[in-house]
C-alpha positions in Angstrom: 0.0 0.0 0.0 1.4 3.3 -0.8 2.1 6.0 1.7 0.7 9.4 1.2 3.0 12.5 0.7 2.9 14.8 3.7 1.2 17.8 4.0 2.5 20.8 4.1 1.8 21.2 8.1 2.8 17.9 8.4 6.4 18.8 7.2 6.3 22.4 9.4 5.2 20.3 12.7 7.9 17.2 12.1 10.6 20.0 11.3 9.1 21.9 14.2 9.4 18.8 16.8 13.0 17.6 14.8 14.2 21.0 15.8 12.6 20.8 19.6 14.7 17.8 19.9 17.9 18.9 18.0 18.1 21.9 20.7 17.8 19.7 23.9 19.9 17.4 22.9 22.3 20.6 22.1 21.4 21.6 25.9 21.7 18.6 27.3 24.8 17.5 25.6 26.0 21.5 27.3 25.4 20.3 30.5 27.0 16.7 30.1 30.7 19.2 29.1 30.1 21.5 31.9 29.7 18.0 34.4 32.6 16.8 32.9 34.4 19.7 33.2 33.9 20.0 36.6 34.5 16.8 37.7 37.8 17.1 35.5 38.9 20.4 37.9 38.1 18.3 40.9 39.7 15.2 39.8 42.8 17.6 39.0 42.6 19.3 42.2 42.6 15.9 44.0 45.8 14.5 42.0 47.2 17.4 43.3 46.6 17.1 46.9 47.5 13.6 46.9 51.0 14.0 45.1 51.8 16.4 47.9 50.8 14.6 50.4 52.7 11.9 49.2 55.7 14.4 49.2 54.9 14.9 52.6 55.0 11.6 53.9 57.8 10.8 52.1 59.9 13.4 53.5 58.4 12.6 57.0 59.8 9.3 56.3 63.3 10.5 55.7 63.2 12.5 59.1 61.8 9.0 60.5 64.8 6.6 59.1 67.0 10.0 60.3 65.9 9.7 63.9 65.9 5.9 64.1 69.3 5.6 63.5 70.4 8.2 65.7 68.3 6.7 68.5 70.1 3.5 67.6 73.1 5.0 67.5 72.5 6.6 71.2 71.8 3.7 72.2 75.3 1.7 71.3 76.8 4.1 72.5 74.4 4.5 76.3 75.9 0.2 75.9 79.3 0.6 75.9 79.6 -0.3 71.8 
């Protein structure tokens, strides 16, 4: 069975609801970039903290290994070594 050509408000109304559609999904698709790009700055921020709290503990570890041996080293000599 043959299909009927459209009408001429039958093309307005599907460009009309094609064109609804096209500038949500533009809207939406927006707001998915500007999540993204949040969560990007966050995730960035948080990198960030960690490495230098990693630098941190590092260093605190140094001083640690530092103050061991020179307690060991007290300690041979408090011994008579």
């Amino acid at each position: 069975m043959a299909e009927r050509p459209l009408t001429d408000q039958e093309r307005r109304d599907l460009l009309e609801h094609a064109h609804v559609l096209h500038a949500a999904t533009l809207r939406r698709h927006g707001e998915l970039l500007d999540t993204h790009a949040a969560q990007m700055t966050l995730l960035t921020s948080l990198l960030e903290r960690q490495l230098a709290t990693q630098q941190a503990l590092t260093a605190t570890q140094a001083r640690l290994a530092e103050t061991l041996e020179a307690i060991k080293d007290l300690l041979r000599r408090g011994h008579g070594q």
